[in-house]
C-alpha positions as MATLAB code, in Angstrom:
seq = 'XXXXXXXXXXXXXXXXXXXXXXXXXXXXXXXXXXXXXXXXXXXXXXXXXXXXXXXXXXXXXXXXXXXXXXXXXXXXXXXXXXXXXXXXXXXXXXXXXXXXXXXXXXXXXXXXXXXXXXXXXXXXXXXXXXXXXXXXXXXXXXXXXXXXXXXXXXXXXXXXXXXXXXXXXXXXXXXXXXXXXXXXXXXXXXXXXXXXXXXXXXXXXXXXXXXXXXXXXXXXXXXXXXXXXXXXXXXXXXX';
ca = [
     -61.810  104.730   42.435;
     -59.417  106.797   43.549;
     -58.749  110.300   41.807;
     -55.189  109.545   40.716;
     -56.529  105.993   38.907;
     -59.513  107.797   37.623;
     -56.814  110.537   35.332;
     -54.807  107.528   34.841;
     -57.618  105.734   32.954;
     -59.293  109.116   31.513;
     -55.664  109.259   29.765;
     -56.324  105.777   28.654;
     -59.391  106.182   27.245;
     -57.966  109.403   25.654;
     -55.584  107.079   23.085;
     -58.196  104.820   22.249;
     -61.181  107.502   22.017;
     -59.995  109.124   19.247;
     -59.385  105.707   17.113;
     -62.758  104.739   14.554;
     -65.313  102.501   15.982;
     -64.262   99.243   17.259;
     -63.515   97.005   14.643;
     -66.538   94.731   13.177;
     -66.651   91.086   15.192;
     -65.998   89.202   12.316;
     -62.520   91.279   12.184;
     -61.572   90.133   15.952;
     -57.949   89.196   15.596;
     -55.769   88.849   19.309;
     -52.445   87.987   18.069;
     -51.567   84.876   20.808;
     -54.801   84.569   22.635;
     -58.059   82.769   21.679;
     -60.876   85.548   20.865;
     -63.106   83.430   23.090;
     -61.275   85.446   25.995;
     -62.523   88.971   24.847;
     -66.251   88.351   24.018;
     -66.947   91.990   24.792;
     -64.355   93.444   23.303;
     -63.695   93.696   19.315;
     -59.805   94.233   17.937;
     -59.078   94.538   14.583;
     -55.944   92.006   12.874;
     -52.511   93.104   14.022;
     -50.299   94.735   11.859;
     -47.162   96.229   11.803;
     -47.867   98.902    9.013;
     -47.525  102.319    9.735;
     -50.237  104.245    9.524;
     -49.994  107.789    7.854;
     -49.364  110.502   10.861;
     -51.622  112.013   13.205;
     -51.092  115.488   14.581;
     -50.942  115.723   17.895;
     -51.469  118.724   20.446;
     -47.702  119.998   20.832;
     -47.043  119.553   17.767;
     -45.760  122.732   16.034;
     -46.923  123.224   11.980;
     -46.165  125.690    9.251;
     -49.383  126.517    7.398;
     -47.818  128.227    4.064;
     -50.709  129.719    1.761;
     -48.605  131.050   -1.408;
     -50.683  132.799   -2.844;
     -50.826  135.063    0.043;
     -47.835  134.742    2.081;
     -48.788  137.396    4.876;
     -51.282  134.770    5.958;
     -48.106  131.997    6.006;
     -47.929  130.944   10.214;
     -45.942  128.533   12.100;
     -48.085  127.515   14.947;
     -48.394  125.006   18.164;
     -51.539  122.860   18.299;
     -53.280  123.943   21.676;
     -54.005  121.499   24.350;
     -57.810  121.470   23.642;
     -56.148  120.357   19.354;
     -56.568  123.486   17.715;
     -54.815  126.212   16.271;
     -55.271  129.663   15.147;
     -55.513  131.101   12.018;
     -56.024  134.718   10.385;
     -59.726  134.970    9.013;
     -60.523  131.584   10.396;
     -59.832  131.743   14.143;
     -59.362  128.188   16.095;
     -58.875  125.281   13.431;
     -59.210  121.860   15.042;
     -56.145  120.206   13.860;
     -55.392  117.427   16.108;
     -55.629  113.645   14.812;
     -55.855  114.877   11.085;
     -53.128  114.066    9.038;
     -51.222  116.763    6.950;
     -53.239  116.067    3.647;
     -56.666  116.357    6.048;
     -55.500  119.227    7.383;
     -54.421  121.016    4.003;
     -58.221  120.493    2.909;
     -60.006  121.478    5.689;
     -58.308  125.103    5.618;
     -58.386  125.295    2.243;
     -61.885  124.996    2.167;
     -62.289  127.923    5.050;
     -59.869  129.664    2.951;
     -62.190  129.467   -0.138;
     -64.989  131.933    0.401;
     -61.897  134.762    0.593;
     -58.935  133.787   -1.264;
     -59.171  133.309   -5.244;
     -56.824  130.365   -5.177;
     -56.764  129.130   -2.053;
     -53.717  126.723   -1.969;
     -52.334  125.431    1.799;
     -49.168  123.477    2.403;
     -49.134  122.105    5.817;
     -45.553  120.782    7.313;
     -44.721  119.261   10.372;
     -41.671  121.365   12.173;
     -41.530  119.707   15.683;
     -43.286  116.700   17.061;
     -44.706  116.899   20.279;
     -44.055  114.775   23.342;
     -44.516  111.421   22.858;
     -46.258  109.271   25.303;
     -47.291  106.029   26.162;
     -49.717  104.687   29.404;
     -48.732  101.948   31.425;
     -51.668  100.099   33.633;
     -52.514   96.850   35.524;
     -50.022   95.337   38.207;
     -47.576   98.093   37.662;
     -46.042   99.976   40.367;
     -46.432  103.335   39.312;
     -49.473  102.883   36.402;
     -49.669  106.412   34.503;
     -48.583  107.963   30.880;
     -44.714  108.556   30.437;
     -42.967  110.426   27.725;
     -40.753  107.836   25.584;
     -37.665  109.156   25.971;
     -36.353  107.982   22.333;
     -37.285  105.206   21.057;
     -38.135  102.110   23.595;
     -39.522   98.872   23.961;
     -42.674   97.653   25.706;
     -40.114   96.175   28.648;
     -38.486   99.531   28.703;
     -42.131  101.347   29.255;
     -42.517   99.028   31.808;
     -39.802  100.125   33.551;
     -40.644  103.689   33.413;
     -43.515  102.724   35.464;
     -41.193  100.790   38.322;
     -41.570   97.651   36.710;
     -44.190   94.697   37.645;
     -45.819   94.151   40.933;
     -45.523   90.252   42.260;
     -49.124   89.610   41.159;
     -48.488   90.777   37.917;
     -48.497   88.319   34.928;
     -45.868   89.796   33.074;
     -45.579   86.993   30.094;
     -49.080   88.037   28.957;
     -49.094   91.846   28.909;
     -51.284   93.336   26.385;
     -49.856   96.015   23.996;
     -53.105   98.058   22.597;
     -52.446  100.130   19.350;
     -53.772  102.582   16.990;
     -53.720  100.880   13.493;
     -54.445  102.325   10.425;
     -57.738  104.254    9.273;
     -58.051  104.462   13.393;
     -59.037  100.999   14.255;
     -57.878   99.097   18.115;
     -55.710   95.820   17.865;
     -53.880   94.215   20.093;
     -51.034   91.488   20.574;
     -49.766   89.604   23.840;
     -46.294   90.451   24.607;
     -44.015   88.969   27.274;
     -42.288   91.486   29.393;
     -40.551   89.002   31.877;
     -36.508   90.451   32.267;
     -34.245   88.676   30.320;
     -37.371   86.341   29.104;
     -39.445   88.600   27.396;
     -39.691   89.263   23.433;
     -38.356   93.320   22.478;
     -41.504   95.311   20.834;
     -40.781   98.711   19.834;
     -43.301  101.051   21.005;
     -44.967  103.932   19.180;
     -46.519  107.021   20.171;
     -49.769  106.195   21.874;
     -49.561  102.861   22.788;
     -51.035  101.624   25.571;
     -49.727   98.309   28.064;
     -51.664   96.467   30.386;
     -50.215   93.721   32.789;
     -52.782   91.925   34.337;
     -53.120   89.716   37.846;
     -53.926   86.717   36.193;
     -55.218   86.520   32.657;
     -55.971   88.393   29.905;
     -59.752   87.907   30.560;
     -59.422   90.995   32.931;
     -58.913   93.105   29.970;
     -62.539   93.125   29.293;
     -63.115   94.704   33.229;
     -60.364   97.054   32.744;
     -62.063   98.590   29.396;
     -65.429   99.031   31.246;
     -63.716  100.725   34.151;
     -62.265  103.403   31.945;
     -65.291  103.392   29.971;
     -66.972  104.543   33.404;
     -64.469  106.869   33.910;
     -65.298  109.075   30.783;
     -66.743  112.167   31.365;
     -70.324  113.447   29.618;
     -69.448  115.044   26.564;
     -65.898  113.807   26.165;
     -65.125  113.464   22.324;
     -61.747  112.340   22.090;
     -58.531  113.274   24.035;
     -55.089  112.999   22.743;
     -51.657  113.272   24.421;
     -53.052  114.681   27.370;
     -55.262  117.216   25.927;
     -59.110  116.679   26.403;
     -61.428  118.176   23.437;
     -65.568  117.782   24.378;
     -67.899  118.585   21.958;
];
């Protein structure tokens, strides 16, 4: 494996690694494939509900405490997810959401401040980005420049390679409470179906089938490094 493909599928890994444990196999959904095809590999039901936000590392916060405004910041979360705080140093705060966030530094708050209330508020998203894989000319993560489609992403990576079976591309998401689903999208100009893409997403356009999924998750499984915990918009964290 080459060093560029191995980043390409460390960065992979990175946007499913931080989702919950596969989903159970009685919850194996693939929206337009039979299951049969991914015996290895467990997906929870689509859906197109929004799950409550994640931070991300770029993102930039306020973390108001007012009941002791001189400890009030506006801060960037750090490559490695964290920020810092007075009297508590780093704070992991990537892939918490606002309300998980709140609690966690009002509980390191506790021991020193009588009332220890925290208002966290997003100011600035980061960069969002999505990877592109599989018989792709140029496979790697992009920043979505707006909001696009998976045929537009797919372009940002110079579009399909001959070999490539574009009408059964696989569109892998984060879903809500962290779990992995997928659906089969057709990305074939002027033939294909428009799916707007979200932060994190990840396509894969195979050679033939879909089956090759199941290869292409243990080569980026194989690609993770000893101790890596979960990575997130570029940003490795290892615990």
């Amino acid at each position: 494996m080459t060093p560029d493909r191995r980043l390409i599928l460390l960065g992979l890994t990175a946007s499913l690694a931080g989702c919950a444990s596969a989903a159970p196999s009685d919850t194996r959904r693939v929206q337009g494939v039979p299951t049969s095809q991914f015996p290895d590999i467990a997906f929870a039901e689509w859906t197109d509900v929004e799950p409550e936000y994640l931070l991300y590392p770029g993102d930039e916060i306020e973390v108001a405490t007012p009941t002791a405004t001189e400890l009030t910041r506006q801060v960037k979360i750090g490559p490695d997810g964290r920020v810092s705080l007075p009297l508590l140093g780093h704070v992991m705060a990537a892939d918490r959401t606002l309300s998980q966030l709140e609690a966690d530094i009002s509980a390191g708050y506790a021991p020193q401040l009588r009332r220890p209330a925290i208002e966290v508020t997003l100011r600035q998203a980061g960069p969002l980005k999505v990877w592109v894989d599989g018989e792709v000319r140029n496979p790697g993560v992009f920043d979505m420049p707006g909001d696009i489609d998976a045929y537009q992403a797919l372009v940002l990576a110079g579009g399909a390679l001959p070999s490539a079976k574009a009408q059964q591309a696989a569109l892998i998401r984060r879903g809500p409470g962290g779990v992995r689903m997928m659906r089969v999208v057709d990305l074939r100009p002027r033939e294909g179906e428009v799916v707007a893409l979200r932060r994190g997403d990840i396509i894969f356009v195979p050679r033939s089938t879909l089956g090759e999924l199941a290869a292409f998750f243990t080569l980026f499984r194989a690609a993770m490094p000893i101790g890596f915990s979960y990575s997130l918009n570029g940003g490795y964290a290892s615990t």
